[in-house]
C-alpha positions as CSV (number, residue, x, y, z in Angstrom):
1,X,-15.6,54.9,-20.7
2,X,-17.7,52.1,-19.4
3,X,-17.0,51.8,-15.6
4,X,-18.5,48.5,-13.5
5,X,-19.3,49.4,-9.4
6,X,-20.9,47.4,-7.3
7,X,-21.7,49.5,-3.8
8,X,-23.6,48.3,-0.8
9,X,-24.5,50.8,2.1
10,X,-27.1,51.2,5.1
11,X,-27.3,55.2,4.6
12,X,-26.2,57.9,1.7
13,X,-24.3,59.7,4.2
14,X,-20.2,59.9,2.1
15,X,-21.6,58.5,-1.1
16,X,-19.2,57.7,-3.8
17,X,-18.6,60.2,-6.2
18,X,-16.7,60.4,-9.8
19,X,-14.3,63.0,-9.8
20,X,-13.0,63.9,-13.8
21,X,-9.8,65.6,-13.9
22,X,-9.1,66.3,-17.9
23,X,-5.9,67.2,-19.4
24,X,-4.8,68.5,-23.1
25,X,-1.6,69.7,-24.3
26,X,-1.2,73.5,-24.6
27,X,0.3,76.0,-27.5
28,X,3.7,74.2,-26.6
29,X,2.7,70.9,-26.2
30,X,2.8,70.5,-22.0
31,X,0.2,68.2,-20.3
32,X,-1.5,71.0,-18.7
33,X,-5.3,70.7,-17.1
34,X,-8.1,71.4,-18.7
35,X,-10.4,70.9,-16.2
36,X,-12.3,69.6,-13.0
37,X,-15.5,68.5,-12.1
38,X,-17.1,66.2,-9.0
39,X,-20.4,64.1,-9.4
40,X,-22.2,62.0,-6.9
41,X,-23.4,58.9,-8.2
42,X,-27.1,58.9,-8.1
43,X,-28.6,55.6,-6.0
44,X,-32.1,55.1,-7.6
45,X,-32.0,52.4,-10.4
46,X,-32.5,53.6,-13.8
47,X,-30.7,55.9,-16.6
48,X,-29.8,58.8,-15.1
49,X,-27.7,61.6,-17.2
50,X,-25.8,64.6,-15.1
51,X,-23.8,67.7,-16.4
52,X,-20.7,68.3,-14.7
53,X,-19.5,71.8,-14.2
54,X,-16.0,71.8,-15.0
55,X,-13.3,74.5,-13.6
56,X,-10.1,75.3,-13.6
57,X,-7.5,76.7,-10.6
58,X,-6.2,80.3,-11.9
59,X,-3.0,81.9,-10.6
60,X,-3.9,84.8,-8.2
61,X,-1.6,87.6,-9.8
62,X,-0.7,88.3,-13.1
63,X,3.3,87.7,-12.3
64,X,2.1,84.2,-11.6
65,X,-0.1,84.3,-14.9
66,X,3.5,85.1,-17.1
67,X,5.8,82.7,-15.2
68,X,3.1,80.0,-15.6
69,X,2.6,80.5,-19.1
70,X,6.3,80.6,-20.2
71,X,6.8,77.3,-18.1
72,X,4.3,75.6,-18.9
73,X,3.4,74.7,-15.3
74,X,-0.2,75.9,-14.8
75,X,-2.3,75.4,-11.6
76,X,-3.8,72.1,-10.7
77,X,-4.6,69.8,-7.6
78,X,-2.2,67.5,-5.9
79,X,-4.8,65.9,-4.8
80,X,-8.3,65.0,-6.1
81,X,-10.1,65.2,-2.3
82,X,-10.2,68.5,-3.0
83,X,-12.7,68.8,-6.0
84,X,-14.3,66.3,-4.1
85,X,-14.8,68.1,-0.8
86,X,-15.9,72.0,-0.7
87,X,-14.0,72.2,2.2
88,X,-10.9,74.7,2.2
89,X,-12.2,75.9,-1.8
90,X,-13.7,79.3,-0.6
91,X,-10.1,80.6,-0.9
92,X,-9.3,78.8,-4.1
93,X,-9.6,81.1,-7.1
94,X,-11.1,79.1,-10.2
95,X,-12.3,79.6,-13.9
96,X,-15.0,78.3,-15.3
97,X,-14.5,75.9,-18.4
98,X,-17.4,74.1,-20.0
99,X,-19.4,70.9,-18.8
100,X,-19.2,67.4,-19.3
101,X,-22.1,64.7,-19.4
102,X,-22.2,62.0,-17.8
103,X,-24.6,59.1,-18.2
104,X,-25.0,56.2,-15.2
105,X,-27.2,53.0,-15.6
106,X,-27.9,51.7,-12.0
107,X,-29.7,48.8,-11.1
């Protein structure tokens, strides 16, 4: 999806960043998430492509795993600051799933 920023700053320090959060339907047809990824948006003009590591929370016991599944109610984020952010995700138990690409054009 084509997406048109303009940013001005004095110094890199908190630079923007895209944050994907993808969802698919499941075996029974729930919204569930298929996975997370963070980016920073690079700053030097030109046509710049990135691979985004995408993940997935995972319930920590397998009681969690069963009720989860017959719900329908997986694991996600109530809030995207935290794929964002690293801090407070060294406790967070996730799953790798796949990559996405990315491709910026800054001038």
């Amino acid at each position: 999806f084509p997406i048109d920023i303009t940013f001005k700053s004095t110094n890199p320090f908190g630079w923007p960043q895209i944050v994907l959060s993808v969802y698919g339907p499941d075996f029974f047809g729930h919204d569930v998430v298929r996975g997370y990824g963070a980016v920073h948006v690079p700053f030097v003009p030109g046509r710049h492509k990135r691979t985004i590591a995408m993940f997935v929370p995972e319930s920590t016991s397998r009681l969690q795993q069963l009720t989860s599944w017959f719900t329908g109610r997986r694991p996600e984020f109530t809030d995207p600051k935290v794929v964002a952010q690293g801090e407070g995700r060294e406790v967070t138990r996730v799953r790798s799933q796949g990559f996405v690409t990315v491709s910026f054009n800054v001038m």
